[in-house]
C-alpha positions in Angstrom: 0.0 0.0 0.0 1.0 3.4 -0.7 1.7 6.1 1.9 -0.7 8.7 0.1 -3.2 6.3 1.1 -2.7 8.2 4.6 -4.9 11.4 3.7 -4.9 13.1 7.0 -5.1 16.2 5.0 -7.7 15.4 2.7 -10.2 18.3 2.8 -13.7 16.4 1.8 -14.4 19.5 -0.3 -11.8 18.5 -2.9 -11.9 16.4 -5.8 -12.0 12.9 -4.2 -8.2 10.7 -4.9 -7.9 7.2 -6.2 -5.3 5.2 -4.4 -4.5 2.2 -6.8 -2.3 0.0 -5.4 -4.4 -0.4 -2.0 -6.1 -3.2 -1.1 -9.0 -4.4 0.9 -6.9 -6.6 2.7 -5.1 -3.7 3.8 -7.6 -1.4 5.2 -8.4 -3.2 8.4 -11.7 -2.1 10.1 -13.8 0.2 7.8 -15.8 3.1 8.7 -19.0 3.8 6.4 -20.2 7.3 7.4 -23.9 6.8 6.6 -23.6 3.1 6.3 -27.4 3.3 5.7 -27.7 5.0 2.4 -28.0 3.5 -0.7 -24.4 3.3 -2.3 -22.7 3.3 0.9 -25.0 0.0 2.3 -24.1 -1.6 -0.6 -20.5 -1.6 -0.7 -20.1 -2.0 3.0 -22.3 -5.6 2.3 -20.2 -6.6 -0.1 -17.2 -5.6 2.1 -18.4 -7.8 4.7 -19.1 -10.9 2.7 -15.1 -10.3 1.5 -14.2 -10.8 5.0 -13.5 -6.9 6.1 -14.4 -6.3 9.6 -16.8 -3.4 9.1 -18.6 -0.5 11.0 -20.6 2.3 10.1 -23.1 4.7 11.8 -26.0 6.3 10.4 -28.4 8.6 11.7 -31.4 6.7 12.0 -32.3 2.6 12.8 -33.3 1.2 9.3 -33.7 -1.9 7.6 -30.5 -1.1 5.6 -28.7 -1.1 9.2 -30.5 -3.6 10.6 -29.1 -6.0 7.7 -25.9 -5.2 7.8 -26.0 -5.5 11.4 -27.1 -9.0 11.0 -24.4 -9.7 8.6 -21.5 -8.4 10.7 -21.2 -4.9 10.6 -20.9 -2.6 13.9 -23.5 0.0 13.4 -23.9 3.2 15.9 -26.6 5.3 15.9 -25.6 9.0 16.0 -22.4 11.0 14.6 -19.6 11.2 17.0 -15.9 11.4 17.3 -15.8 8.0 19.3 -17.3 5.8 16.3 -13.9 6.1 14.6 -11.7 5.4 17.2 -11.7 1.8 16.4 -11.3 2.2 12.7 -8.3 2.2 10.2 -10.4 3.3 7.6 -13.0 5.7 6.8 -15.4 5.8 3.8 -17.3 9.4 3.1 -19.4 10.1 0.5 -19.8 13.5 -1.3 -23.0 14.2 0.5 -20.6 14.6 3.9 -19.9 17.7 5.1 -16.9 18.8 6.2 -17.6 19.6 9.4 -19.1 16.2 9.8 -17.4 14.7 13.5 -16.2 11.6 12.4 -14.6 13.2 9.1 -12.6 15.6 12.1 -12.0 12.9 14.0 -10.5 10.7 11.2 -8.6 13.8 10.0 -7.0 13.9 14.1 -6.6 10.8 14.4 -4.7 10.0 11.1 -7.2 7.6 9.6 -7.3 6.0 5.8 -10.0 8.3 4.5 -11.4 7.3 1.0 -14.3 8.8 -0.6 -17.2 5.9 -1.4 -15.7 5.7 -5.1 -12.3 4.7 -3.8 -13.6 1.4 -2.1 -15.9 0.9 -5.4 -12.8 1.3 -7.5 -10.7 -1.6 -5.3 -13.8 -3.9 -5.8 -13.9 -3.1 -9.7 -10.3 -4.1 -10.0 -10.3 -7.5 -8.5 -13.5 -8.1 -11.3 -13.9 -8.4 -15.3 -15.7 -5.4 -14.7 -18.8 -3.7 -16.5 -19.8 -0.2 -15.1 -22.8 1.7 -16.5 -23.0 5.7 -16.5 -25.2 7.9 -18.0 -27.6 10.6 -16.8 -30.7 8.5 -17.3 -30.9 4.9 -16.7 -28.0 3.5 -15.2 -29.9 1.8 -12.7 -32.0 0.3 -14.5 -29.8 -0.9 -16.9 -27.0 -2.3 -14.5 -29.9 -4.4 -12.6 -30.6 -5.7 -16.1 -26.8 -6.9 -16.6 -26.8 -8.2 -13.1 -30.2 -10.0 -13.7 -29.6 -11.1 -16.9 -26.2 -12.9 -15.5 -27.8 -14.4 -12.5 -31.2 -16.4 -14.1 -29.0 -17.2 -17.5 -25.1 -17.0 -16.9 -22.9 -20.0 -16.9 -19.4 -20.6 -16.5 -17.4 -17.9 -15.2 -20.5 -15.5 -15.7 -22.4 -17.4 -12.8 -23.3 -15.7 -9.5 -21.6 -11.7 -10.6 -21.3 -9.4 -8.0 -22.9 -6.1 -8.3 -23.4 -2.8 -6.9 -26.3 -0.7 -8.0 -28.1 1.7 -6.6 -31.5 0.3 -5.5 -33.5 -2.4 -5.6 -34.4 -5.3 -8.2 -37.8 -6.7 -8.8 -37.3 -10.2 -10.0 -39.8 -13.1 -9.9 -38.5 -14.4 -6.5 -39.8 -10.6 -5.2 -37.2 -8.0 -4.6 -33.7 -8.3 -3.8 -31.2 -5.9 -2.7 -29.0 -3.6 -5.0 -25.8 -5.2 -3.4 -24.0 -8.8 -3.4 -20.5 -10.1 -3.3 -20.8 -12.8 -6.0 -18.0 -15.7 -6.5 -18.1 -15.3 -10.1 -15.6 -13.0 -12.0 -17.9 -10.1 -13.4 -18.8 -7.4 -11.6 -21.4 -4.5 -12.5 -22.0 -0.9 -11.0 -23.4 2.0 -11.5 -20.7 4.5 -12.6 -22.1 8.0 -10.8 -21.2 11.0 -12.6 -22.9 13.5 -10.2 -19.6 14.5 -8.9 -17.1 13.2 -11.1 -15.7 10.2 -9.7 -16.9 7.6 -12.2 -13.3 9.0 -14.0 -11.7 6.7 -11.5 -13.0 2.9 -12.7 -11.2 1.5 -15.2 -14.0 -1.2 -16.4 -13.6 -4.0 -18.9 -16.8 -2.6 -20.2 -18.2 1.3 -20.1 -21.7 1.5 -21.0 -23.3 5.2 -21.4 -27.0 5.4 -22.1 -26.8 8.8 -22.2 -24.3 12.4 -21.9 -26.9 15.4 -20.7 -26.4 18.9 -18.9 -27.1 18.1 -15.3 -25.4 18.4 -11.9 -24.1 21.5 -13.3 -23.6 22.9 -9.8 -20.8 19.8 -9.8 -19.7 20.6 -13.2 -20.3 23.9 -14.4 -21.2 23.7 -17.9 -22.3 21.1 -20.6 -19.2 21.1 -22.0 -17.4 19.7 -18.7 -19.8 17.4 -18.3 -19.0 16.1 -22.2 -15.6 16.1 -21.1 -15.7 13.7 -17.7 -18.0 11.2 -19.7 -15.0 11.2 -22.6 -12.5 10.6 -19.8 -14.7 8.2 -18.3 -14.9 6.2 -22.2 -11.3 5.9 -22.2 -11.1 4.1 -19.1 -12.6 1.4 -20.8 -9.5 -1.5 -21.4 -12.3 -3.4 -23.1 -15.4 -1.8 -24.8 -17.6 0.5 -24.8 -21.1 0.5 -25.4 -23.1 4.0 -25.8 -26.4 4.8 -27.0 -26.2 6.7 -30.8 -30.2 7.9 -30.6 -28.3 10.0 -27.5 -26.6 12.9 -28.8 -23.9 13.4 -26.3 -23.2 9.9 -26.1 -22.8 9.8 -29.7 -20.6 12.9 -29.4 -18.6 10.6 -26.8 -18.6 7.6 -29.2 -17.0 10.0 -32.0 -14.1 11.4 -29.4 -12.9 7.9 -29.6 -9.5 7.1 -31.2 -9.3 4.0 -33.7 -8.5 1.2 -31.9 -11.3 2.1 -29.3 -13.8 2.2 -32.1 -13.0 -1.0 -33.1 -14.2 -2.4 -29.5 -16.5 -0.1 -29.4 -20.5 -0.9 -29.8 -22.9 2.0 -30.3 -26.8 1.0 -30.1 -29.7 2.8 -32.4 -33.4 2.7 -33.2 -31.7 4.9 -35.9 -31.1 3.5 -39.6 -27.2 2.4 -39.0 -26.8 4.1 -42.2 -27.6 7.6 -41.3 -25.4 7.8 -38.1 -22.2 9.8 -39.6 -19.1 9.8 -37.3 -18.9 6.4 -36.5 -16.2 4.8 -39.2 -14.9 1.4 -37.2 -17.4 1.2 -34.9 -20.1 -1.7 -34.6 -23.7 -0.9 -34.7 -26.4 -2.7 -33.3 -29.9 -1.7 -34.5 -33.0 -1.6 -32.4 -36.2 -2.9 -34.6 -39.9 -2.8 -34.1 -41.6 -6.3 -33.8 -45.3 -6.3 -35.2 -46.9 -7.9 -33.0 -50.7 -8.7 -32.0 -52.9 -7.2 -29.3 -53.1 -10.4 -27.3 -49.3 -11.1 -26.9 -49.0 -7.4 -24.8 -48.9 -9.1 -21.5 -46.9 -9.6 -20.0 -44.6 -8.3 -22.1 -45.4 -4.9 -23.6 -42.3 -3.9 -25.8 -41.1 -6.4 -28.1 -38.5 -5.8 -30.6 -35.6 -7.4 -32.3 -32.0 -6.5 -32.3 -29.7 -6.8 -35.4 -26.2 -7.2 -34.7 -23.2 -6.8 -37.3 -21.9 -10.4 -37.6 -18.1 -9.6 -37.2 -19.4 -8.4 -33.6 -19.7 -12.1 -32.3 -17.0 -14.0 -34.7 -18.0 -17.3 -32.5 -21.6 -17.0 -33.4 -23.2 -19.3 -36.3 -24.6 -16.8 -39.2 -24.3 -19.2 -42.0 -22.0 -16.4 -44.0 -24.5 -13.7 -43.2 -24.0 -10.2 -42.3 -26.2 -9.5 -39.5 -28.0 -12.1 -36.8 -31.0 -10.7 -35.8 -32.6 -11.4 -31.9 -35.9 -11.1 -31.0 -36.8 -9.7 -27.3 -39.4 -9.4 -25.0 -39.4 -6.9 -22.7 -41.9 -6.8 -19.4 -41.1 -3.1 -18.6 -42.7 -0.8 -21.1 -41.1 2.0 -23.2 -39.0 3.0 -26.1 -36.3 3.9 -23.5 -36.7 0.6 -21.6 -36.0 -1.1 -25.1 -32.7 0.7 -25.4 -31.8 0.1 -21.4 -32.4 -3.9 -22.8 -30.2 -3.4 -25.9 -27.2 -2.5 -24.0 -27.4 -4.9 -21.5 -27.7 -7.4 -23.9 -25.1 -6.6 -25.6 -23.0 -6.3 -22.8 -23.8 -9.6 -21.5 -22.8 -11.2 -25.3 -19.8 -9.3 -25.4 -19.2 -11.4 -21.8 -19.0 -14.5 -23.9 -23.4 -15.5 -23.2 -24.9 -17.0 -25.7 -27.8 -14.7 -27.5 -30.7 -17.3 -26.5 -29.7 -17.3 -22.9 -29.5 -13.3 -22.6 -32.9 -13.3 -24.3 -34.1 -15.6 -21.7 -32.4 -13.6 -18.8 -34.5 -10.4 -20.0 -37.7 -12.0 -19.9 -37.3 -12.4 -15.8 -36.5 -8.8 -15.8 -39.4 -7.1 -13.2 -38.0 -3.9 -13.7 -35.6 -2.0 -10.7 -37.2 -0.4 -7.5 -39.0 3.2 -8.3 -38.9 2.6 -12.2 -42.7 2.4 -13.4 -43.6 0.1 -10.5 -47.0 -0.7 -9.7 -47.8 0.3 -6.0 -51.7 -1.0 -6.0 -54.6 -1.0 -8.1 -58.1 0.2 -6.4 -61.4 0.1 -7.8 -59.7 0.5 -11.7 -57.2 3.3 -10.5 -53.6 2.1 -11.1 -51.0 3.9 -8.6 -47.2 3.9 -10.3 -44.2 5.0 -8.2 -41.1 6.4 -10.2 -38.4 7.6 -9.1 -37.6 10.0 -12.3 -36.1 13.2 -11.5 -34.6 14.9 -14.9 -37.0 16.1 -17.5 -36.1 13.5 -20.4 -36.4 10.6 -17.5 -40.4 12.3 -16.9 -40.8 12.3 -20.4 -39.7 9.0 -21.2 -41.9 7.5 -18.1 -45.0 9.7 -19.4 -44.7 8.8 -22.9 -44.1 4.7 -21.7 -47.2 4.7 -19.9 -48.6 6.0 -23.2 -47.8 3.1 -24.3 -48.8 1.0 -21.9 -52.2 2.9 -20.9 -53.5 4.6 -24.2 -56.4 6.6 -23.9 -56.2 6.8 -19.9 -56.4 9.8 -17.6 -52.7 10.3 -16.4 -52.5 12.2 -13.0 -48.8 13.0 -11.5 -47.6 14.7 -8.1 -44.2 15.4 -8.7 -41.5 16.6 -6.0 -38.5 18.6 -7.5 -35.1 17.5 -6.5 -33.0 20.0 -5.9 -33.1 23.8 -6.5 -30.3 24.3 -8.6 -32.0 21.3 -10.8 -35.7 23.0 -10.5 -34.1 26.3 -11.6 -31.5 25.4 -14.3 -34.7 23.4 -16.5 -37.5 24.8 -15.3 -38.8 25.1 -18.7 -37.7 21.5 -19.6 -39.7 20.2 -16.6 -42.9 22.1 -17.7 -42.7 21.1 -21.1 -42.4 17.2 -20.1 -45.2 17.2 -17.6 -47.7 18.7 -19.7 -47.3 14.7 -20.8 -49.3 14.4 -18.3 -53.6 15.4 -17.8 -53.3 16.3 -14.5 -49.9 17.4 -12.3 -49.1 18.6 -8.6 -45.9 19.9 -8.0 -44.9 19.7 -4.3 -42.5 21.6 -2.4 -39.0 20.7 -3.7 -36.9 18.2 -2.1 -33.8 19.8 -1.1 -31.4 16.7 -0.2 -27.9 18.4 -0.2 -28.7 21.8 -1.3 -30.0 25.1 1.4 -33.4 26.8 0.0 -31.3 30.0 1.6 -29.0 29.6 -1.1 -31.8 29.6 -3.9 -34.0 32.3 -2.2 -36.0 32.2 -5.2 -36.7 28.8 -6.6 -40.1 26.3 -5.6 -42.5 25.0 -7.0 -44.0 28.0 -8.6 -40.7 27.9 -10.6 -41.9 25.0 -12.7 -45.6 26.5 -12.6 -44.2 30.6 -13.9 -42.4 28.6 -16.8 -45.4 26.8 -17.9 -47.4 29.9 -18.1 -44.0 31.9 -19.9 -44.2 28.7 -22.4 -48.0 29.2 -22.6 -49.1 26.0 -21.4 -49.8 26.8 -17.9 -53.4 26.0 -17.0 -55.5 24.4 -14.8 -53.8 20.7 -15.3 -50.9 22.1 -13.5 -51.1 23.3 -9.8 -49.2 23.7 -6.6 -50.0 22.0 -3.7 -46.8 22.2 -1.5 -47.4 20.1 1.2 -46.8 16.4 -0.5 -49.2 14.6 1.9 -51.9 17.1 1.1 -51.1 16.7 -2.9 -51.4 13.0 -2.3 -54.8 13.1 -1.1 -55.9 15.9 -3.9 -54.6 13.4 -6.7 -56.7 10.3 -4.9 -59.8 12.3 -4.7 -59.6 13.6 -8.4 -59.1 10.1 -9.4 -61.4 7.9 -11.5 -61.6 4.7 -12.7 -59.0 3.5 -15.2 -57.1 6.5 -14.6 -53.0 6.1 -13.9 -51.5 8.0 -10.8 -48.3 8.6 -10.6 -45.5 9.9 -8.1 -42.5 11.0 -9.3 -39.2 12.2 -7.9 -35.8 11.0 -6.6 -36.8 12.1 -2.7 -39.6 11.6 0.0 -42.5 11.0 -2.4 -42.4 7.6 -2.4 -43.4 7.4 0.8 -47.1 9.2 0.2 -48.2 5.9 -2.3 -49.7 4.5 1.3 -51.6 7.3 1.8 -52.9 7.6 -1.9 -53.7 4.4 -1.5 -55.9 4.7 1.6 -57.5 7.5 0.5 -58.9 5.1 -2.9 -59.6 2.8 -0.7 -61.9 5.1 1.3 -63.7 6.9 -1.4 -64.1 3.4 -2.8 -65.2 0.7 0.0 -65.5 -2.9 -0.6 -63.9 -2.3 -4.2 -61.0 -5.1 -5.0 -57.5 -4.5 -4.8 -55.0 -5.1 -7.5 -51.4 -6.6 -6.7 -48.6 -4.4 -7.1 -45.4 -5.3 -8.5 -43.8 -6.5 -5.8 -46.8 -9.1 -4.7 -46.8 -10.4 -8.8 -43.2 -10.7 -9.1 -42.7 -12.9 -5.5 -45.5 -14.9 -6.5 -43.9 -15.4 -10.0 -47.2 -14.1 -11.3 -46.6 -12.4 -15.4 -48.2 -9.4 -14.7 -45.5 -6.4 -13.9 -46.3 -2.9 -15.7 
């Protein structure tokens, strides 16, 4: 291990350092500051089933906690100096403050301190390693590498380990983001939001997408352009972008020539139009006709058209292209790319194209991505967790799709100020998707509403009406609990409800639900995901 590894002046502010020759082995007891968040449980379980002696403290009990407690981990309730005192090693993320007690302790006390993306990096090393970034739909397409390799891998692509960022619906019910896997792949997320996904040198880098946000990280567009080329030529084995995206096909164009070569781009495009792309391999996403009574359980089906020199051990009889068909339970155009590049990533693993196909179809869909809460008297409630404009257009125009000619209802939370100011406009124009919005109070997460003085929910609302599309479909109601029970009591049979955002409002589906359920006595309830996929029921939206 390196000395630099000793950071005891590492301001947490800075631009987070990756310390490549350490090991886990070396680290001794590990400190997760907020062991119960999403990316840091994760990596702290996986930690443990490597054998790391492992604490953490969080602020609150949870089931997150409560797990890793079971599994090992020392967990402590409260910040304080003292949590650290048994520690060699201390994990912080970029939502820790400086000031934070245990950062000044480990700083005092001369601690290892690595940021979260340090530990993830070490994990990635010891893997064939396949780490997805993009400003849309990383989650969702990781889990459907990781699930994909669990139902149909064989060989050395049995059991992967994987890290993602929330939870999988699978047929068995849902299973946690996080597992240490004896198998030599590994998947993860690749978070751009603060510029550490530049630190993972993957076998393969998948971007589904390159788009102007967490500009208060970046700055401008064009640094965010930058970190996701950077982050491309990590990649000591492929890379697999999305060409219908036009700043990952501006990322697939920065490459040099022998990158191209191993590089796969993925299009509902004609191949033939996309200009730029000399040397790399194109992999077309086509429509599948198909008839009204094969849409469930499956609503997207389409076929994938791969160039034959892609897969030389493949059997084409001396053709150009081998087409796959897919079936897809999750519905949407962007779903249907998600499933293209976690196809092709999984083929590019050495899987054989039937088995991938097969490890789509027991694809449920990931936690807070179009999932089914309930269903009362006819009204469907959907929970998703999108928090960018194109993610609430894509979910808007999927259900579409998937509910044509129903009454769509949404109570959206903002996330952030700086995100709620910077596209207000864009966030207007992609809920007026929608029949019927609420647009709570925003959910501030790391961000101080002193610091954006003039920024809430109105914001989205003024920009409507500056657009001219503000009406009476879009409102403020800022309280979220009082929104949820104005979008039950507006409801009507067959409508669609949906609540939408990356913080608290997930938590008011319980209430909407109640609230049907008391307008609507004695009227049968409809399983949500969760219930149809642990029952191995067909039936997820």
């Amino acid at each position: 291990m390196t000395d630099d590894l000793v950071s005891v002046t590492l301001d947490p502010t800075s631009q987070p350092i990756t310390y490549a020759d350490a090991r886990l082995e070396d680290l001794g007891r590990t400190h997760f500051i907020g062991i119960g968040g999403a990316g840091m449980s994760v990596l702290a379980e996986m930690m443990l089933e490597r054998g790391v002696d492992v604490s953490g403290s969080d602020r609150i009990q949870s089931a997150k906690t409560e797990h890793l407690k079971e599994l090992g981990a020392h967990i402590f309730y409260g910040q304080k100096e003292s949590n650290v005192h048994q520690a060699k090693t201390v994990v912080w993320s970029s939502a820790i403050k400086p000031d934070n007690p245990e950062i000044q302790a480990a700083v005092k006390e001369g601690k290892y301190l690595l940021h979260r993306s340090d530990i993830l990096a070490l994990l990635l090393a010891e893997h064939r390693s396949v780490t997805v970034a993009g400003a849309h739909g990383k989650t969702t397409t990781s889990a459907m590498i990781a699930q994909i390799l669990e139902s149909a891998g064989s060989g050395n692509l049995v059991d992967p380990s994987y890290a993602i960022g929330g939870s999988v619906r699978t047929k068995r019910g849902i299973i946690d983001g996080g597992h240490a896997g004896h198998g030599d792949v590994m998947v993860a997320e690749a978070d751009e939001s603060d510029g550490s996904f530049e630190k993972y040198h993957p076998y393969i880098a998948v971007i589904t997408n390159v788009e102007a946000d967490h500009l208060d990280h970046y700055k401008s567009a064009e640094a965010v352009q930058r970190a996701f080329q950077e982050y491309a030529g990590h990649a000591y084995g492929h890379v697999v972008a999305c060409a219908d995206d036009a700043g990952a096909l501006e990322t697939l164009r920065s490459l040099d020539d022998a990158a191209r070569r191993r590089a796969v781009a993925y299009t509902t495009q004609d191949p033939q139009a996309l200009e730029g792309l000399e040397g790399v391999n194109i992999v077309h996403i086509g429509q599948e006709s198909v008839t009204d009574d094969r849409q469930q359980p499956f609503p997207e089906h389409f076929v994938l058209t791969f160039p034959a020199a892609l897969l030389p051990n493949y059997e084409t009889n001396g053709a150009p292209t081998f087409t796959i068909p897919v079936e897809l339970r999750i519905p949407g155009i962007h779903n249907a790319r998600n499933a293209a590049a976690a196809i092709i990533v999984c083929l590019l693993l050495g899987m054989r194209p039937a088995d991938a196909v097969r490890g789509i179809r027991e694809f449920y869909g990931a936690a807070r991505r179009f999932e089914t809460k309930g269903i009362v008297n006819g009204i469907t409630l959907i929970d998703d967790y999108a928090h960018h404009p194109t993610e609430i257009a894509a979910l808007l125009d999927a259900a579409r799709r998937r509910y044509p000619g129903a009454t769509l209802r949404v109570v959206f939370q903002p996330h952030l100020y700086s995100r709620t100011k910077f596209f207000a406009d864009d966030f207007a124009a992609a809920l007026h998707k929608a029949d019927d919005v609420i647009v709570t109070d925003v959910f501030p997460a790391r961000e101080k509403h002193a610091d954006w003085p003039d920024v809430s929910a109105d914001t989205i609302v003024d920009a409507a009406t500056q657009q001219g599309i503000g009406g009476d479909w879009l409102r403020v109601v800022p309280d979220m609990h009082e929104a949820a029970v104005d979008l039950a009591n507006d409801a009507k049979p067959g409508d669609v409800l949906f609540t939408v955002g990356a913080g608290s409002i997930t938590g008011v589906g319980t209430e909407i639900l109640d609230t049907l359920r008391q307008r609507f006595p004695g009227a049968s309830d409809g399983a949500s995901d969760a219930g149809r996929a642990g029952s191995g029921a067909n039936g997820a939206a």
